[in-house]
N, C-alpha and C positions, 0 to 999 in steps of 0.2 A: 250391418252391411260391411263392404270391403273398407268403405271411405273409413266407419270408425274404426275396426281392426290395425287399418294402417296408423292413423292417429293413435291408437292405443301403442302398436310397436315403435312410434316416433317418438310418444312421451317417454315407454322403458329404454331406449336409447339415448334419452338426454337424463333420465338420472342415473343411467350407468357410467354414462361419461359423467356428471359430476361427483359420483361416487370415484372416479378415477381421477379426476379432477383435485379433491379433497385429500385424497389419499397421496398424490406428489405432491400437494403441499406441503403435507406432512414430512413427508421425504425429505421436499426442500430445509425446511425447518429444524430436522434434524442430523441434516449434512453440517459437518463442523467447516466455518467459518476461516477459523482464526481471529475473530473478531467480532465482536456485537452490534448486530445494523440497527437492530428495534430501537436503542433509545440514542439513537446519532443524529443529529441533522447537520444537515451539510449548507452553508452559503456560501453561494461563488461570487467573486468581486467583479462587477463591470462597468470600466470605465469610462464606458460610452466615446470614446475616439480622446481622453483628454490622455497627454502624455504628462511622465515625470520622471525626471531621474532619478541612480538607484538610491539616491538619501530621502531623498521625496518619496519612491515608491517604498522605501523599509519604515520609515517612519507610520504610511500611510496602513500597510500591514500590521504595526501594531501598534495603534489604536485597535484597530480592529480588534485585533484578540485582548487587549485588555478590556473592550467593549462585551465581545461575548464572555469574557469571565467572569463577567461580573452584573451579565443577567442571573435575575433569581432564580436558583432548583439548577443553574447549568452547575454540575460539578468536575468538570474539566471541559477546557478548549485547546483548541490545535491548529496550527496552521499546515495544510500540505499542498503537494504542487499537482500528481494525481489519486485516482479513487479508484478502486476495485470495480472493475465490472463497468467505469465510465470512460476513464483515459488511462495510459500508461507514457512512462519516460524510456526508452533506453539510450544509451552511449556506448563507445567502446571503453571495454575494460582490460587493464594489461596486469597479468598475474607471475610473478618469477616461476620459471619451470613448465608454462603452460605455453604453447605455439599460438595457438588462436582462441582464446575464450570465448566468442562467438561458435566458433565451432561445436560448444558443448549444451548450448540451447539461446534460448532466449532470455536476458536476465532485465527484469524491470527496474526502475527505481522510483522513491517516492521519498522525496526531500522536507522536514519535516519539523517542528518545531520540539519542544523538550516533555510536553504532556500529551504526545501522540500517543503513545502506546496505552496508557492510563485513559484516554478518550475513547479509544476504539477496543477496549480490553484486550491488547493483543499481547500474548504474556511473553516476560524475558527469559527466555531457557536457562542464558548463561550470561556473565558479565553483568552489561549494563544495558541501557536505549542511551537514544540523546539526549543530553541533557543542558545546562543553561553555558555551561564550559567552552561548549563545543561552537566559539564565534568566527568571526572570522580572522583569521591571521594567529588562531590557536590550530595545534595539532590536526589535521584531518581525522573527522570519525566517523565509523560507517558501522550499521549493525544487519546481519545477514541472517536471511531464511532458515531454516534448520536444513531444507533441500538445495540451497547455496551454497550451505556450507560441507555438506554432504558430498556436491557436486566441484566442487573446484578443492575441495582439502581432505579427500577420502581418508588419508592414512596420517594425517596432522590434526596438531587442535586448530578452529578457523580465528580464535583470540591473539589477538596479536599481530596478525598477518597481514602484510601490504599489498594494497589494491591499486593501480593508478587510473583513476577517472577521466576519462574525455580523450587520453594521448597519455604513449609510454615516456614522455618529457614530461609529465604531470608530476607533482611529490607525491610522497605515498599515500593514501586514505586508509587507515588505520582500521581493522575489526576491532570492537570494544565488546559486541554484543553479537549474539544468537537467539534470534528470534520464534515462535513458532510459527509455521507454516500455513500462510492465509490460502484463499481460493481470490484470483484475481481477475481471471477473465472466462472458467468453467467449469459447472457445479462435479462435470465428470470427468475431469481432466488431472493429472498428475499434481501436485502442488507446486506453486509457481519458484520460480528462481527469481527471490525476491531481495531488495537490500535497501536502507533506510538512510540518508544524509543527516545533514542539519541544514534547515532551507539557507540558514545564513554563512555554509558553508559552500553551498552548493553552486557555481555560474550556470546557467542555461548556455552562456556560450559554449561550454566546457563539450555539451552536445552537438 
């Protein structure tokens, strides 16, 4: 009858759509990253309305990560401020030589403890990541995208180079490192203009 015909063409429609279905995930899966999600898990801190100052709150931070380090099978932990594909940071960034660095895209950041990179497998091109050095009232360090460093230091190397974070009365924040190039907010999108603090470098006011 028509009724089954139709239901026969309803069913070859839905396994074709999840044969399409299957096959973007596949897609998805093997669009590069920049970093590994399968074996990540992420915990957000909520503090339910209590407040603490910033010695109270850094302290209260690591605990924490010395807490997830030292769950068993975890073999690196990390602290960050956002997540690919959940939240992002930007601020103004002031560059010698450049009129408007806003002018040349949008540039993220994600403020970060010293076993991030090693966490999220996101590999160091050049130099270094952040590392245990990098506290506060030591030298600013900043480690940039490979399309960062592309994009604001075409014809220079981006090691070495001063950045001023939040205002051009900032000191300088130092490239130490060159990152490679995550996917941060779209599977089909450009690679992002990306760059990495040290959380315990980094003010939020600074934004």
């Amino acid at each position: 009858s028509s009724d089954l015909v139709f239901q026969g063409m309803l069913s070859v429609l839905l396994l074709v759509g999840a044969g399409l279905f299957v096959r973007s995930l596949a897609h998805v899966r093997a669009t590069p990253l920049g970093y590994e999600a399968d074996p990540v898990a992420v915990v957000n801190l909520n503090m339910r309305g209590v407040t603490l100052d910033s010695a109270q709150a850094h302290a209260l931070r690591m605990r924490m990560l010395e807490a997830a380090q030292a769950i068993p099978g975890a073999e690196h932990a990390s602290l960050q401020v956002t997540m690919p594909f959940w939240s992002t940071w930007d601020t103004q960034l002031t560059v010698a030589g450049i009129d408007t660095v806003e002018k040349l895209g949008e540039f993220d950041l994600n403020a970060v403890s010293p076993d991030y990179f090693a966490t999220m497998g996101t590999r160091i091109l050049r130099g270094r990541g952040i590392t245990a050095q990098d506290v506060a009232g030591a030298p600013g360090a900043m480690v940039v995208s490979q399309a960062m460093a592309r994009k604001l230091w075409p014809h220079a190397d981006a090691i070495g180079q001063c950045v001023k974070v939040g205002a051009d009365t900032m000191p300088c924040t130092y490239v130490v490192g060159v990152a490679e190039n995550i996917k941060n907010s779209s599977l089909n999108s450009e690679p992002g203009l990306y760059y990495y603090m040290s959380w315990q470098q980094f003010a939020p006011s600074q934004g």
